[in-house]
mmCIF file as Biopython writes it, N, C-alpha, C and O atoms, coordinates in Angstrom:
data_model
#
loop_
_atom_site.group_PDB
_atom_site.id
_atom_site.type_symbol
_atom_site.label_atom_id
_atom_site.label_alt_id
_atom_site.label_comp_id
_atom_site.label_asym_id
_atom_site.label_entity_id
_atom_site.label_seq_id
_atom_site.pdbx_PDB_ins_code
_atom_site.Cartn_x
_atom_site.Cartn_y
_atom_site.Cartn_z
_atom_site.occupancy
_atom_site.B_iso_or_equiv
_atom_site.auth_seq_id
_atom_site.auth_asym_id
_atom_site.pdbx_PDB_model_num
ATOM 1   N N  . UNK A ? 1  ? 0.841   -1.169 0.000   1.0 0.0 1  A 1 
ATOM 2   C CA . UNK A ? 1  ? 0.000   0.000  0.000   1.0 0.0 1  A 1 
ATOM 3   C C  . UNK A ? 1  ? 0.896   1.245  0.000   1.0 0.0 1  A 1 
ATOM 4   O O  . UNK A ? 1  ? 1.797   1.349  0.832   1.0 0.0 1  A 1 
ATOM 5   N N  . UNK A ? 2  ? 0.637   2.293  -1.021  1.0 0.0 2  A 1 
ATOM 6   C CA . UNK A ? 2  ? 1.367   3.542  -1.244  1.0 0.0 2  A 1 
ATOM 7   C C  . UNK A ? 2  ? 0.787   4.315  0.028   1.0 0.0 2  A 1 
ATOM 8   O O  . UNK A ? 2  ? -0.383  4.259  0.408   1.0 0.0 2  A 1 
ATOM 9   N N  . UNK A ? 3  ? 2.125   5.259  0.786   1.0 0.0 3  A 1 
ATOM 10  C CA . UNK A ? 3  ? 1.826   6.633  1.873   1.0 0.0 3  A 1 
ATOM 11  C C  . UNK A ? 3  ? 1.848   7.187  1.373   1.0 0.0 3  A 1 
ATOM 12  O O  . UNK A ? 3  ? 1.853   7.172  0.142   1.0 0.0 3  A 1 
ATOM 13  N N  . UNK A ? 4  ? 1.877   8.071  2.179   1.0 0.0 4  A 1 
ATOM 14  C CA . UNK A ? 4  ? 2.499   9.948  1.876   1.0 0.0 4  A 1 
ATOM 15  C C  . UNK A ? 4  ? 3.635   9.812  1.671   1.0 0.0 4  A 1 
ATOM 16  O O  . UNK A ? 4  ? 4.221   10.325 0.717   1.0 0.0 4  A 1 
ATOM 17  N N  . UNK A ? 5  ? 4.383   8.775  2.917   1.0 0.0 5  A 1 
ATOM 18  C CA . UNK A ? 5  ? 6.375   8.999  2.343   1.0 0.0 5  A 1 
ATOM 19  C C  . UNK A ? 5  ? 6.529   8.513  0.951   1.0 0.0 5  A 1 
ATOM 20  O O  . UNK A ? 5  ? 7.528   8.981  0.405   1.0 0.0 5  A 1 
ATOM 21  N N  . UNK A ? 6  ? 5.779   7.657  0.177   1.0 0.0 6  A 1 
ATOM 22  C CA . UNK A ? 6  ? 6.268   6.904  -1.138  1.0 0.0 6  A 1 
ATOM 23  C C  . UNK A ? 6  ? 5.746   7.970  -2.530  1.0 0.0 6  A 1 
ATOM 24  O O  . UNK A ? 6  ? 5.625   7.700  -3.725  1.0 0.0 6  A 1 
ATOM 25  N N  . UNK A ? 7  ? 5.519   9.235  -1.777  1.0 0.0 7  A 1 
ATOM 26  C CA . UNK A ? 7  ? 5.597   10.714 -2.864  1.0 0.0 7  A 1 
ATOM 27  C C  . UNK A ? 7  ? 4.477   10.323 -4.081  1.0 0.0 7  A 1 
ATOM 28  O O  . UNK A ? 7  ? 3.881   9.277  -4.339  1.0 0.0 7  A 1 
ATOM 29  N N  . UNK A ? 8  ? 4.481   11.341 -4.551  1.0 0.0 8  A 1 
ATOM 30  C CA . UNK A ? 8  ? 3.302   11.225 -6.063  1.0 0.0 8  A 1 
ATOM 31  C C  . UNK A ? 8  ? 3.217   10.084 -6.541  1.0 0.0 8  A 1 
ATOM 32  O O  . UNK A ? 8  ? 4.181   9.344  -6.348  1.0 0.0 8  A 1 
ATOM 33  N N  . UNK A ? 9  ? 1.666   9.390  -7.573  1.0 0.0 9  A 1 
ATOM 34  C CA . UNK A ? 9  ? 1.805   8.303  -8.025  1.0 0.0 9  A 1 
ATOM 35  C C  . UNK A ? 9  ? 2.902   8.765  -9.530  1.0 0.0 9  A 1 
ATOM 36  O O  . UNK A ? 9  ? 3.082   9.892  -9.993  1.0 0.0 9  A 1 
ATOM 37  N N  . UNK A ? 10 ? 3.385   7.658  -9.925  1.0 0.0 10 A 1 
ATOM 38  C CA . UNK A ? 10 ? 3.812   7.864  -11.369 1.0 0.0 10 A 1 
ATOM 39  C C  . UNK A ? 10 ? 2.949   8.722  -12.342 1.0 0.0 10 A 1 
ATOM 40  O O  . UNK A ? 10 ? 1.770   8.722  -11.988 1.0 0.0 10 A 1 
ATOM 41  N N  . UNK A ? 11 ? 3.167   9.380  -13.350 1.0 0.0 11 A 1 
ATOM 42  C CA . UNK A ? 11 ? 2.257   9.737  -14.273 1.0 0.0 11 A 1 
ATOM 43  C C  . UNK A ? 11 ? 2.512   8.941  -15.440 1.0 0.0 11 A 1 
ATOM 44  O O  . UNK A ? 11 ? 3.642   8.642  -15.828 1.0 0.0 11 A 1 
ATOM 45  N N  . UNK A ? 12 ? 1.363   8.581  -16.029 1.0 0.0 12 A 1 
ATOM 46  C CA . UNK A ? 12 ? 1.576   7.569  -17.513 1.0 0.0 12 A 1 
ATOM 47  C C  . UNK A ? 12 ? 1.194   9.138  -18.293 1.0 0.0 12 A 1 
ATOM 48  O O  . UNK A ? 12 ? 0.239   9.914  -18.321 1.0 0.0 12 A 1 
ATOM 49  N N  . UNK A ? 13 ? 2.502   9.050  -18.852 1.0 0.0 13 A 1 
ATOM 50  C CA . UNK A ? 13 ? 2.577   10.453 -20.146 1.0 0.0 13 A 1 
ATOM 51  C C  . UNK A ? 13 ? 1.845   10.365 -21.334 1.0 0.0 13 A 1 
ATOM 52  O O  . UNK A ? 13 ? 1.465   11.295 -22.046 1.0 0.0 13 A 1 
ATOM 53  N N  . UNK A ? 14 ? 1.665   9.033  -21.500 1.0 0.0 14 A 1 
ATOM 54  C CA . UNK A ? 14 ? 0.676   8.614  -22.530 1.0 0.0 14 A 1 
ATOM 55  C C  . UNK A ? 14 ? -0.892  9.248  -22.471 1.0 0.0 14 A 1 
ATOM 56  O O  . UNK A ? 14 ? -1.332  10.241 -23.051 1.0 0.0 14 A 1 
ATOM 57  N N  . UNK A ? 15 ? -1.403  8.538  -21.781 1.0 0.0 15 A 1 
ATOM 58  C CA . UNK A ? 15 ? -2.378  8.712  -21.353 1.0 0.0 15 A 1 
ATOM 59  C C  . UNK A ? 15 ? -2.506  10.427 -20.624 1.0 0.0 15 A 1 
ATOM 60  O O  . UNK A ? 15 ? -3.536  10.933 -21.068 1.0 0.0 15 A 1 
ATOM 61  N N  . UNK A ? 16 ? -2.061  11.013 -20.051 1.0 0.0 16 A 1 
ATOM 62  C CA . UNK A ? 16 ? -1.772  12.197 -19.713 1.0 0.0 16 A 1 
ATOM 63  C C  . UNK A ? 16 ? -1.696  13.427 -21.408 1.0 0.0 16 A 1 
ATOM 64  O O  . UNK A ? 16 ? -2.387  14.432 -21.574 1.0 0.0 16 A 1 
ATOM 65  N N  . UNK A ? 17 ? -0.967  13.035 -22.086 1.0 0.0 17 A 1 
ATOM 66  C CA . UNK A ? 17 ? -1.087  13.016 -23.744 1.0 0.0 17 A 1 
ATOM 67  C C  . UNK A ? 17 ? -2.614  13.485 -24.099 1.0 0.0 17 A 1 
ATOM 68  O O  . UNK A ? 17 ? -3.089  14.611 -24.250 1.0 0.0 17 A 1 
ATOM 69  N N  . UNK A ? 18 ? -3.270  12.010 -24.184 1.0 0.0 18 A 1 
ATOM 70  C CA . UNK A ? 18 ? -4.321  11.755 -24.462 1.0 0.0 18 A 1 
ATOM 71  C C  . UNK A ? 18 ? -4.971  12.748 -23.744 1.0 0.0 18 A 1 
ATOM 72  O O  . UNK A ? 18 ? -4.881  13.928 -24.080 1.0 0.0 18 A 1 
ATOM 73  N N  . UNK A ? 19 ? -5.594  12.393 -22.819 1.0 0.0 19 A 1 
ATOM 74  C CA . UNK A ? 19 ? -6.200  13.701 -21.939 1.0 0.0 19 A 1 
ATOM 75  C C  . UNK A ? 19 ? -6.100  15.091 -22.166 1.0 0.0 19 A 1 
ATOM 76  O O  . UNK A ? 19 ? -6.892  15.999 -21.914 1.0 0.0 19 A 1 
ATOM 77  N N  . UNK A ? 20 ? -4.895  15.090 -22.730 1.0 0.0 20 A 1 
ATOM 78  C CA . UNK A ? 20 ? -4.886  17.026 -22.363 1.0 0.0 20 A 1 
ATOM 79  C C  . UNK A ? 20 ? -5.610  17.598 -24.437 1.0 0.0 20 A 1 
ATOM 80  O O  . UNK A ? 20 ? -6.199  18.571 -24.907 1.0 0.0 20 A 1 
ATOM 81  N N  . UNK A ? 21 ? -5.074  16.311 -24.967 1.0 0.0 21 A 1 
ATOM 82  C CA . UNK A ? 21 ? -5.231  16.362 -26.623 1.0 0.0 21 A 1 
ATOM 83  C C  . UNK A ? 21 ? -7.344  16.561 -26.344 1.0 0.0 21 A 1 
ATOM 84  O O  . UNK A ? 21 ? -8.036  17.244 -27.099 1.0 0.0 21 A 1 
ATOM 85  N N  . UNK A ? 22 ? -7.666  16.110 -25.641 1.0 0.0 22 A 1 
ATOM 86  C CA . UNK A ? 22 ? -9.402  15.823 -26.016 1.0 0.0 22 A 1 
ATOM 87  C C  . UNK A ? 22 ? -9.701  16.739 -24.945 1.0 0.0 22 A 1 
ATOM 88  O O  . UNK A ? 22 ? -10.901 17.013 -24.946 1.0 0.0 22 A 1 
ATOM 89  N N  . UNK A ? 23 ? -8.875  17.468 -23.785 1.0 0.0 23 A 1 
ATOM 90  C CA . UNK A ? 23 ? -9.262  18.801 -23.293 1.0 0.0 23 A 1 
ATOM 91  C C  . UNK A ? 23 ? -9.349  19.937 -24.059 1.0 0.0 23 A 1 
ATOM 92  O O  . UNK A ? 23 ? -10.218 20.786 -23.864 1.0 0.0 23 A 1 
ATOM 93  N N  . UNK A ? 24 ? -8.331  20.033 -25.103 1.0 0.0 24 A 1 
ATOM 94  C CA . UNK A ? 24 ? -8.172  20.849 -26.240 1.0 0.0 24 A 1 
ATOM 95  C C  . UNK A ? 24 ? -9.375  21.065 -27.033 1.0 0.0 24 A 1 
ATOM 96  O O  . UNK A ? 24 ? -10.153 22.014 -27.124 1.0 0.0 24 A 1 
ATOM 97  N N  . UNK A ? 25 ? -9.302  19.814 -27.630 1.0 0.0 25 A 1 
ATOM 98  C CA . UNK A ? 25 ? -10.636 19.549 -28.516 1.0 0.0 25 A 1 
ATOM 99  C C  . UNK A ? 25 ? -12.269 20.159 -28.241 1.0 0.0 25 A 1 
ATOM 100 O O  . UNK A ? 25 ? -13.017 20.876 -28.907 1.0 0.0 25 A 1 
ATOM 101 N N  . UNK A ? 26 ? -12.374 19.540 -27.030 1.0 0.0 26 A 1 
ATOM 102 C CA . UNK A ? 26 ? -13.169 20.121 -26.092 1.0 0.0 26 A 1 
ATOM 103 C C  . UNK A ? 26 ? -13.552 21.753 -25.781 1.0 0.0 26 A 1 
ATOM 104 O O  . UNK A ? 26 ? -14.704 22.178 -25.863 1.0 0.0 26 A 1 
ATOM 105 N N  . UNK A ? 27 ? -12.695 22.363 -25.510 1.0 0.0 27 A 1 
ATOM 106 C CA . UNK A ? 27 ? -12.470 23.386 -25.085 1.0 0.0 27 A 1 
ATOM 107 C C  . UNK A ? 27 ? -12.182 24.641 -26.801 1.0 0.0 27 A 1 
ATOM 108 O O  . UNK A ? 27 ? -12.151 25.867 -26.905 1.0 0.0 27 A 1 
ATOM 109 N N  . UNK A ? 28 ? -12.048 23.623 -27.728 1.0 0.0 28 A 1 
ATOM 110 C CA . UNK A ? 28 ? -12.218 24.752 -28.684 1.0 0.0 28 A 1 
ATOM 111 C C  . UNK A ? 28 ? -13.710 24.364 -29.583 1.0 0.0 28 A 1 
ATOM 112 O O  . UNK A ? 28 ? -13.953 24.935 -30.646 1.0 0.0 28 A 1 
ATOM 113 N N  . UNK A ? 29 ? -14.412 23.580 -29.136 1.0 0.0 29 A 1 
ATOM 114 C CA . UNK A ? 29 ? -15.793 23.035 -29.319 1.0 0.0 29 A 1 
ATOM 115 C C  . UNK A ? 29 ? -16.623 24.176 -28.597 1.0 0.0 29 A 1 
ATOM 116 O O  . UNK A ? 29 ? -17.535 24.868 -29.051 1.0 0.0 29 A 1 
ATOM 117 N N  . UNK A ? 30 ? -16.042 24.170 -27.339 1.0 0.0 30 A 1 
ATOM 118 C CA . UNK A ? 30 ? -17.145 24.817 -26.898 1.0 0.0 30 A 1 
ATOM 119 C C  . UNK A ? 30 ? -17.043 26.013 -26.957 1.0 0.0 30 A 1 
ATOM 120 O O  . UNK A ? 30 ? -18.042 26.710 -27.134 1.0 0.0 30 A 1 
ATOM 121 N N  . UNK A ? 31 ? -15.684 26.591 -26.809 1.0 0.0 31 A 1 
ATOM 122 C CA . UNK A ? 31 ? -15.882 28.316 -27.953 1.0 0.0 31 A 1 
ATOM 123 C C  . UNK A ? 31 ? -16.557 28.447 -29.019 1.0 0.0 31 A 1 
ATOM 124 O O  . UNK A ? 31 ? -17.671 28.967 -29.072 1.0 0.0 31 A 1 
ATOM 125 N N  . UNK A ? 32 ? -15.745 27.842 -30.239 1.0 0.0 32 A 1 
ATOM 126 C CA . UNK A ? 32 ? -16.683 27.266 -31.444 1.0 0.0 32 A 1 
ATOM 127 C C  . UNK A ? 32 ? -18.760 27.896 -30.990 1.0 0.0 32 A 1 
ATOM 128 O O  . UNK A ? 32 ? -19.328 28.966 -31.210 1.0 0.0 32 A 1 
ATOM 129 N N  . UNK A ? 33 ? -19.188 26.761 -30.412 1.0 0.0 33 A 1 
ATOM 130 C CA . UNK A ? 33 ? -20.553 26.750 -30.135 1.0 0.0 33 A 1 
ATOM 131 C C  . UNK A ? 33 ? -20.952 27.996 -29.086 1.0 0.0 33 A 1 
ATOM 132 O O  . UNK A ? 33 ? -22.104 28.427 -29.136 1.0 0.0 33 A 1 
ATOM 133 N N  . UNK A ? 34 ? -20.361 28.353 -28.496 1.0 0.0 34 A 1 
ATOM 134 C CA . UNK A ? 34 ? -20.596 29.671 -26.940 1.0 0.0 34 A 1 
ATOM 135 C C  . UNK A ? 34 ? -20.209 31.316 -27.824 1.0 0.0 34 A 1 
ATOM 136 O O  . UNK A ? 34 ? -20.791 32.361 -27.535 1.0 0.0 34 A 1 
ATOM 137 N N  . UNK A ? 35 ? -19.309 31.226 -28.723 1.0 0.0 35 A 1 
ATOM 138 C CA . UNK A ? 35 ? -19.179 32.375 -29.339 1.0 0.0 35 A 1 
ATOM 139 C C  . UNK A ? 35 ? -20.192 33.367 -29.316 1.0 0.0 35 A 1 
ATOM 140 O O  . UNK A ? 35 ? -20.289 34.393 -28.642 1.0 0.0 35 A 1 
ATOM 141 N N  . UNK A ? 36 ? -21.048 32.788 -30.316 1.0 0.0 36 A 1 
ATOM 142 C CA . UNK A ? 36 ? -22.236 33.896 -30.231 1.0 0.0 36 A 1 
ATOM 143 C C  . UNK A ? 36 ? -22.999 34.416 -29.274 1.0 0.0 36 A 1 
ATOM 144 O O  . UNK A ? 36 ? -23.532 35.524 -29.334 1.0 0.0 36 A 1 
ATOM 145 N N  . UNK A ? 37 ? -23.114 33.242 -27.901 1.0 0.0 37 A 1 
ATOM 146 C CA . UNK A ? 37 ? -23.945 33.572 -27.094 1.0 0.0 37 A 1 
ATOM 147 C C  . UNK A ? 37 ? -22.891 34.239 -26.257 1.0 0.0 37 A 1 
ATOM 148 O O  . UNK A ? 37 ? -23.179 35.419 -26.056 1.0 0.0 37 A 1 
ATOM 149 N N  . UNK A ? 38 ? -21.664 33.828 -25.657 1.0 0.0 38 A 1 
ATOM 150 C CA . UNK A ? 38 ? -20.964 34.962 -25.132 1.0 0.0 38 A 1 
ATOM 151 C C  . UNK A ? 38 ? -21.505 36.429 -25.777 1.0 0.0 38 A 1 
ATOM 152 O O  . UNK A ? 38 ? -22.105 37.235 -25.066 1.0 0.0 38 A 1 
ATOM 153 N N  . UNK A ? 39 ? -21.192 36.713 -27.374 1.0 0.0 39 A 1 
ATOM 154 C CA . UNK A ? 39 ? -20.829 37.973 -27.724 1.0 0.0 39 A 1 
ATOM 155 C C  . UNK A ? 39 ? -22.612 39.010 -27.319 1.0 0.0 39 A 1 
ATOM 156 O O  . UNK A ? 39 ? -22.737 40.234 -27.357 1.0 0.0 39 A 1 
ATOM 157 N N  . UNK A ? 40 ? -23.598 38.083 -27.010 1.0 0.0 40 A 1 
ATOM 158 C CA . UNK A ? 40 ? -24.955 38.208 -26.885 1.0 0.0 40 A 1 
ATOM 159 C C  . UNK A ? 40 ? -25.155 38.526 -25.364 1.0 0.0 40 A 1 
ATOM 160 O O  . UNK A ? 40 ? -25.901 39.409 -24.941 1.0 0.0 40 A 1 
ATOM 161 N N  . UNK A ? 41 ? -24.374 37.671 -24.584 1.0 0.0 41 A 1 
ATOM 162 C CA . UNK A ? 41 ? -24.235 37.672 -23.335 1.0 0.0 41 A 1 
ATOM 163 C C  . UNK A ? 41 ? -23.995 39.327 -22.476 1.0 0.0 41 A 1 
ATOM 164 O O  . UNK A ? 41 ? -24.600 40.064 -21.697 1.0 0.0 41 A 1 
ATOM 165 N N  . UNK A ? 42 ? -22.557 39.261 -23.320 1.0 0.0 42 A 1 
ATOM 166 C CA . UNK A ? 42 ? -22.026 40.449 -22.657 1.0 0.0 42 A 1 
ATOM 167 C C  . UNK A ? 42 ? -22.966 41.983 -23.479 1.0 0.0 42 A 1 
ATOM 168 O O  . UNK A ? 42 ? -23.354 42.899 -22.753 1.0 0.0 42 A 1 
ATOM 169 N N  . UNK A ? 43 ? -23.099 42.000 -24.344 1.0 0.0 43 A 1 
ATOM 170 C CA . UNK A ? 43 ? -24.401 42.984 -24.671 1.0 0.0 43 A 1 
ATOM 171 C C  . UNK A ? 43 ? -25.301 43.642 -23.805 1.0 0.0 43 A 1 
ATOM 172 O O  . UNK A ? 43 ? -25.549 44.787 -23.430 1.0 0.0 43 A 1 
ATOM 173 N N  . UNK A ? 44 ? -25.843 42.061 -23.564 1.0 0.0 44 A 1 
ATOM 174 C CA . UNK A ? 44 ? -27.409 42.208 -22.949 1.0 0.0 44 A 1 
ATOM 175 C C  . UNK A ? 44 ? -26.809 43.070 -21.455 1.0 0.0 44 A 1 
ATOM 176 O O  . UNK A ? 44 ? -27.206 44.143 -21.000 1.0 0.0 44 A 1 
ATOM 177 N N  . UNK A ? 45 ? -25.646 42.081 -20.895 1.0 0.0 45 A 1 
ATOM 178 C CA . UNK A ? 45 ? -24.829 42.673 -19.477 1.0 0.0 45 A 1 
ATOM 179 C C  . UNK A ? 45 ? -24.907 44.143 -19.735 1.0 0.0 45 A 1 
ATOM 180 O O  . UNK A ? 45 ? -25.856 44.750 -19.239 1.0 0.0 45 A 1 
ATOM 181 N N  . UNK A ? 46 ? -24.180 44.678 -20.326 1.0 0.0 46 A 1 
ATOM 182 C CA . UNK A ? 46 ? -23.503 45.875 -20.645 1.0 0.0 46 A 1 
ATOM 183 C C  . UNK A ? 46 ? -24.955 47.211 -20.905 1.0 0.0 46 A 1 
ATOM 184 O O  . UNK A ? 46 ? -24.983 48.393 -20.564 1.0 0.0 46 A 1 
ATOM 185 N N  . UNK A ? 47 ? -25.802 46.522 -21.495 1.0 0.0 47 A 1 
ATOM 186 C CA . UNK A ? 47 ? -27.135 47.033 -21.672 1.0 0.0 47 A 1 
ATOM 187 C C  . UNK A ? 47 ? -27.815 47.454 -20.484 1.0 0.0 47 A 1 
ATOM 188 O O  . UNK A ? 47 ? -28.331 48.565 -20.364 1.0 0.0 47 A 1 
ATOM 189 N N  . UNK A ? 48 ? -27.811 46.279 -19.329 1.0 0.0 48 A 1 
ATOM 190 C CA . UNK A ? 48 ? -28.723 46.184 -18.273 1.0 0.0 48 A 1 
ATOM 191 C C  . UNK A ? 48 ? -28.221 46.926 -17.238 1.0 0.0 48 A 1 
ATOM 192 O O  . UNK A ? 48 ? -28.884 47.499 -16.373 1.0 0.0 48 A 1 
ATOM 193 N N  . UNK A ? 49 ? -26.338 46.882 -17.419 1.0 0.0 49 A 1 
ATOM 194 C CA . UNK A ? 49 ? -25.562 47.618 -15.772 1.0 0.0 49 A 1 
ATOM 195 C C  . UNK A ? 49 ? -26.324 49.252 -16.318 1.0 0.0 49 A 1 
ATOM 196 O O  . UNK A ? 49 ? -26.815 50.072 -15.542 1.0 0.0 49 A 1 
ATOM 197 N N  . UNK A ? 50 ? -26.214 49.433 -18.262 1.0 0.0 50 A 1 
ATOM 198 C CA . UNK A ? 50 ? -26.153 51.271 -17.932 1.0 0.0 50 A 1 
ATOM 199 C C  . UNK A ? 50 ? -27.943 51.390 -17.497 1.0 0.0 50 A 1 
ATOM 200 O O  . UNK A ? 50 ? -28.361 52.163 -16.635 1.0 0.0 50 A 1 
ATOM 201 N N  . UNK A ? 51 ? -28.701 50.572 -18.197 1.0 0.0 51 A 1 
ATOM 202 C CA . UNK A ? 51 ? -30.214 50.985 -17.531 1.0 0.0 51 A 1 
ATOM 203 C C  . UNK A ? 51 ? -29.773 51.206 -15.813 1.0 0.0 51 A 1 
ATOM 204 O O  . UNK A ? 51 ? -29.758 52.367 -15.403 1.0 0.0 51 A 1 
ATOM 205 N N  . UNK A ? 52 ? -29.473 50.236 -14.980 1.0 0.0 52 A 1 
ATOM 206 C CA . UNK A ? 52 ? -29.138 50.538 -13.603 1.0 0.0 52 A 1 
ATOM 207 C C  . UNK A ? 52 ? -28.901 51.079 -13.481 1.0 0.0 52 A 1 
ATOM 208 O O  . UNK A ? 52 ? -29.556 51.631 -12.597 1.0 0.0 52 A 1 
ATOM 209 N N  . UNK A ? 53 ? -27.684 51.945 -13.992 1.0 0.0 53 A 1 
ATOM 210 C CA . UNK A ? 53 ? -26.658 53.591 -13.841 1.0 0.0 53 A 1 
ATOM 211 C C  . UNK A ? 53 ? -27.524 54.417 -14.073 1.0 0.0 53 A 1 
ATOM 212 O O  . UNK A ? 53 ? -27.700 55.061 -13.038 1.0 0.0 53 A 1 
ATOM 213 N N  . UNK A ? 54 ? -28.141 54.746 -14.828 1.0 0.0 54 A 1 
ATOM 214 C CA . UNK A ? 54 ? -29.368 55.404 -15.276 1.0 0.0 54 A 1 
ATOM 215 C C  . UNK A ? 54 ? -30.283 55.795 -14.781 1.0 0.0 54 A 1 
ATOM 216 O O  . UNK A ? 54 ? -30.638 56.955 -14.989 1.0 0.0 54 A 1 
ATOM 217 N N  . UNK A ? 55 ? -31.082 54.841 -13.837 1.0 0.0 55 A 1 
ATOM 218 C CA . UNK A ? 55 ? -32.102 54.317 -13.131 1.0 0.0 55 A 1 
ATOM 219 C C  . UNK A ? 55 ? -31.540 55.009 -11.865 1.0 0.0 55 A 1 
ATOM 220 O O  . UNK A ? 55 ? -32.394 55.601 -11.205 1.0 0.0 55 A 1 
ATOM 221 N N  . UNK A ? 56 ? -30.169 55.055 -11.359 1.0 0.0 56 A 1 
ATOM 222 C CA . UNK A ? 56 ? -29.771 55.394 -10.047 1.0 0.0 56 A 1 
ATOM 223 C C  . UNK A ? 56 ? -29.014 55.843 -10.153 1.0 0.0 56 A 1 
ATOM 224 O O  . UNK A ? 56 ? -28.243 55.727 -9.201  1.0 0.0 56 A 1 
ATOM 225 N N  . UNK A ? 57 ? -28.663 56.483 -11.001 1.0 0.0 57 A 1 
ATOM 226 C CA . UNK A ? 57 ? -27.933 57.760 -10.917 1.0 0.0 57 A 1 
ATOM 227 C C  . UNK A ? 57 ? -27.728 58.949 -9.800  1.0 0.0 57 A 1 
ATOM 228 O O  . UNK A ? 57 ? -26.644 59.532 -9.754  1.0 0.0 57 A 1 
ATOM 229 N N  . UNK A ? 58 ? -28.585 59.225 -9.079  1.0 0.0 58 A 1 
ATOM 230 C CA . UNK A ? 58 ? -28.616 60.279 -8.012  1.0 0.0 58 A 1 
ATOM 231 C C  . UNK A ? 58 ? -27.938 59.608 -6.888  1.0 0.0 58 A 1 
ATOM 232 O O  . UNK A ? 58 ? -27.032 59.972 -6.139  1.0 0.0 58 A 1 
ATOM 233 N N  . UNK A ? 59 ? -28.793 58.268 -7.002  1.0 0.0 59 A 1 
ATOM 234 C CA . UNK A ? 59 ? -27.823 57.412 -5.473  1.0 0.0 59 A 1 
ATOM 235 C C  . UNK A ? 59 ? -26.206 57.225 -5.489  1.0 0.0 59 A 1 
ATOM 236 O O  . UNK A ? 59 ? -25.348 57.220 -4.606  1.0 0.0 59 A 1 
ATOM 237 N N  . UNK A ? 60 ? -26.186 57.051 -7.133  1.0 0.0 60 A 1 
ATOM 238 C CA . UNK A ? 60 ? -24.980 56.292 -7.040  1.0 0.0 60 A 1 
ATOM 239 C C  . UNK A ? 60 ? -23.703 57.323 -7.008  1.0 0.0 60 A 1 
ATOM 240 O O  . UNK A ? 60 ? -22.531 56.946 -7.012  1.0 0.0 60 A 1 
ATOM 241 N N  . UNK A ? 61 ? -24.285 59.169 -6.963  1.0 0.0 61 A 1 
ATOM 242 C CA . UNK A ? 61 ? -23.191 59.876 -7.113  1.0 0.0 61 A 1 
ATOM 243 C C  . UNK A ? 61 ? -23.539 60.453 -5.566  1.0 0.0 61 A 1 
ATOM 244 O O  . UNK A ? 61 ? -22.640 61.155 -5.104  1.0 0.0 61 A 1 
ATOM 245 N N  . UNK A ? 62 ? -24.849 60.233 -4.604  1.0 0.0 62 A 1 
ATOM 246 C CA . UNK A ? 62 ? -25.013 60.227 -2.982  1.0 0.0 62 A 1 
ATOM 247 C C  . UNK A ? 62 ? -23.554 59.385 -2.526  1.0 0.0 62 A 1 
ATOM 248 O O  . UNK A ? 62 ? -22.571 59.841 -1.943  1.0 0.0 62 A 1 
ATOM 249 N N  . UNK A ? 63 ? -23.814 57.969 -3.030  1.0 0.0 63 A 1 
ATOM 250 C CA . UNK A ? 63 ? -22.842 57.255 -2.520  1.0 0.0 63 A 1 
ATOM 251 C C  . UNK A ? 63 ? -21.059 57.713 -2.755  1.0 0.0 63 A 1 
ATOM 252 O O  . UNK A ? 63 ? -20.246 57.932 -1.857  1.0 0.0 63 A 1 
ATOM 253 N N  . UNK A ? 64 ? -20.849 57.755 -4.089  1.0 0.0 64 A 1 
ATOM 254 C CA . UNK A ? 64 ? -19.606 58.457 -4.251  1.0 0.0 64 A 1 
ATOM 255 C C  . UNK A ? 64 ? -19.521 59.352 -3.482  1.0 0.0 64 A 1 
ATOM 256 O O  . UNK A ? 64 ? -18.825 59.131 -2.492  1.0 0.0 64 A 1 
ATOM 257 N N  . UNK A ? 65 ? -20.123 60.597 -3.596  1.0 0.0 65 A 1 
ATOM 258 C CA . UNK A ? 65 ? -19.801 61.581 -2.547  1.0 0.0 65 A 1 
ATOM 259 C C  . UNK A ? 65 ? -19.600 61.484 -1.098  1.0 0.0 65 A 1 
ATOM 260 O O  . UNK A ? 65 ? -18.761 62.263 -0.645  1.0 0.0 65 A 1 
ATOM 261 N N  . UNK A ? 66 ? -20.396 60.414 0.024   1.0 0.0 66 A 1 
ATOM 262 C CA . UNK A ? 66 ? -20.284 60.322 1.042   1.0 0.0 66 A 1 
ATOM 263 C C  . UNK A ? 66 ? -18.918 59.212 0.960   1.0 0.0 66 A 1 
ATOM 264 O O  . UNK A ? 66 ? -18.177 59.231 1.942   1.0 0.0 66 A 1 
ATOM 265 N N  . UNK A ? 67 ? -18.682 58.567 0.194   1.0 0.0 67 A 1 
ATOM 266 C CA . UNK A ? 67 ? -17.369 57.858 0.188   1.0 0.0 67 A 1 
ATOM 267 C C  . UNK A ? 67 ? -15.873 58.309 -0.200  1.0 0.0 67 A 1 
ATOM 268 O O  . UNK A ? 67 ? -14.792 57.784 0.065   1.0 0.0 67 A 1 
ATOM 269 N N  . UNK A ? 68 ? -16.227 59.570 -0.983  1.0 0.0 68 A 1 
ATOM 270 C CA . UNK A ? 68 ? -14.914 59.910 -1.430  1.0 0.0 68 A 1 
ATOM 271 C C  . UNK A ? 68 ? -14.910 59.301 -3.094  1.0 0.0 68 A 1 
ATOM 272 O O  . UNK A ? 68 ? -13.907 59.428 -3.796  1.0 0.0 68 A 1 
#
């Protein structure tokens, strides 16, 4: 039975290989497919913080002012 004193298991580089090759894959799949909705995402964000700014504007320069 492996401890703590008998340090890290081995790594099989192979397989470690493999893994990181279909993390890749993966990971440019799902940009690929998320693109648009990211670029939709941050819009809608960016849309909704200035309605808020907008919306509270008086508070939000109350608050600056009593904060510095």
């Amino acid at each position: 039975m492996a401890t703590a004193m008998d340090g890290p298991p081995a790594i099989d580089e192979a397989k470690l290989a493999e893994a990181q090759a279909w993390e890749r894959k993966v990971a440019v799949a799902n940009w690929d497919c998320s693109r648009e909705l990211y670029q939709v995402q941050s819009r809608i964000s960016a849309e909704l913080e200035q309605e808020f700014i907008d919306a509270n504007r008086g508070r939000i320069d109350e608050l600056l002012e009593q904060n510095g």
